[in-house]
N, C-alpha and C positions, 0 to 999 in steps of 0.2 A: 373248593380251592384250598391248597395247600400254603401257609404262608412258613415256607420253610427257613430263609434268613432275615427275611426283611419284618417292617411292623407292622402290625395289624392297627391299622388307625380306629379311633373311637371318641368319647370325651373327654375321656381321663387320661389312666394310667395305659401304655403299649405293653402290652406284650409280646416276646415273640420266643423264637426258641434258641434256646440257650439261656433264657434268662431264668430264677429263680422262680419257682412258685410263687404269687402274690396272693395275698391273705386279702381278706373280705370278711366280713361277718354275713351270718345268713342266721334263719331260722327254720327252727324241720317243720313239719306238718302240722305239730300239737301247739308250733306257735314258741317254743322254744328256742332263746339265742345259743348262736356256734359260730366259729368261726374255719375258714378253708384250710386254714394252718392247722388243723388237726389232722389232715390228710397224710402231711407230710408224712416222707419216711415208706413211704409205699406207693406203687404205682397207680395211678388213678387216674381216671377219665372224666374228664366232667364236660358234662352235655348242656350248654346254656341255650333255652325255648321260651316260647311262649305257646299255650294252648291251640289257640285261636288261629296259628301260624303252621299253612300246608305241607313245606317240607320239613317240618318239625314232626307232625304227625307222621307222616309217610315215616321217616327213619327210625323212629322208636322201637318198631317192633325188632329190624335189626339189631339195634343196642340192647334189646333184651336178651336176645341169641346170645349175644356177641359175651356177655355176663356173665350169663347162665353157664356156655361154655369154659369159662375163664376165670373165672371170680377161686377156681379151685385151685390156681395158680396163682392166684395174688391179687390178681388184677380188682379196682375199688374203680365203681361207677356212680357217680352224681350226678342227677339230674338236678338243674338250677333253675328255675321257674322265676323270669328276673323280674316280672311285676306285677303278679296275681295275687292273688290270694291265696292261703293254706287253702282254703276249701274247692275253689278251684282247681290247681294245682295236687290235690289228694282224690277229687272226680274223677282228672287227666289218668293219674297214675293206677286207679283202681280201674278204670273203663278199658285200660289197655291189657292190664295184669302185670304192671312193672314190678319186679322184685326187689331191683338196688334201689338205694335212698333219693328221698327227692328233698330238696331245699326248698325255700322261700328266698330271693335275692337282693333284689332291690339296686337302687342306683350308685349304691356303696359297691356289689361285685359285677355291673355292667361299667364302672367306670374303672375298678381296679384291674381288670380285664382290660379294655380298650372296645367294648363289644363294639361293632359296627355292624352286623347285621347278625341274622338266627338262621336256621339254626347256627351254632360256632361248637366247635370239639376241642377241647385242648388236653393232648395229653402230658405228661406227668410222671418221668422216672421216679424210684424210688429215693433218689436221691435230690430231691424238689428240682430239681429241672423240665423246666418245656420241651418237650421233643416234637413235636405237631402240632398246629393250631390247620384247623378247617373250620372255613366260613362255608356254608350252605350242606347241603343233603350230600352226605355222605354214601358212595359207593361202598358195599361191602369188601374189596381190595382193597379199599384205601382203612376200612377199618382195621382189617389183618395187618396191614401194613404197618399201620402205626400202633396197635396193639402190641404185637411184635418187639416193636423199638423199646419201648417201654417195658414190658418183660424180659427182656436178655440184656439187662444190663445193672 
């Protein structure tokens, strides 16, 4: 589902599009703090999962196409792993063969999000703006589509 003006409800913070990029701190895989706002300034996808979660799995392989094709255009893919463990979380990522970055998240970037369910896509002009937010398993049209948005502008 596409939540294209309206908000995506959650705990926290709403997101939606047109709004600024919101920052979070995460950590990567070795266990190391970052925060989202290092993204900024380029377009980016970030993909909020959990392991354990069906149409989470099912989509990944897509978003690794999706990457691999496009990452040579600009395009920056996060995977957010919002309450696992690096170890976990680096299993997910190597069992599948994901190439782009994966985080550690925690309830600092499912609240500054708005998470309300998983999988959730938010994409991410270059100039920190929201252009797409989708809640569940992503059709690969919809990925082009908001790919797309996000690189031509």
């Amino acid at each position: 589902m596409v939540v294209a003006a309206g908000l995506l409800s959650g705990c926290g913070g709403h997101v939606s599009v047109g709004d600024p990029m919101p920052d979070a701190p995460v950590r990567n895989l070795d266990g190391q703090p970052s925060r989202l706002a290092v993204l900024r300034g380029r377009p980016v996808w970030l993909n909020f999962y959990e392991t354990w979660c069906p149409p989470c799995q099912a989509e990944m392989p897509a978003i690794e196409r999706e990457y691999a094709a496009n990452a040579g255009r600009g395009l920056v893919v996060v995977g957010v792993d919002l309450f696992e463990t690096s170890d976990d979380a680096r299993a997910f990522a190597d069992g599948r063969g994901l190439t782009f970055p994966v985080v550690v998240g925690g309830h600092k970037a499912y609240d500054a999000y708005g998470i309300n369910g998983i999988p959730t896509s938010v994409f991410v002009d270059s100039s920190g703006v929201v252009r797409a937010v989708f809640t569940g398993e992503m059709r690969g049209d919809e990925m082009d589509q908001a790919i797309k948005a996000i690189l031509n502008r």
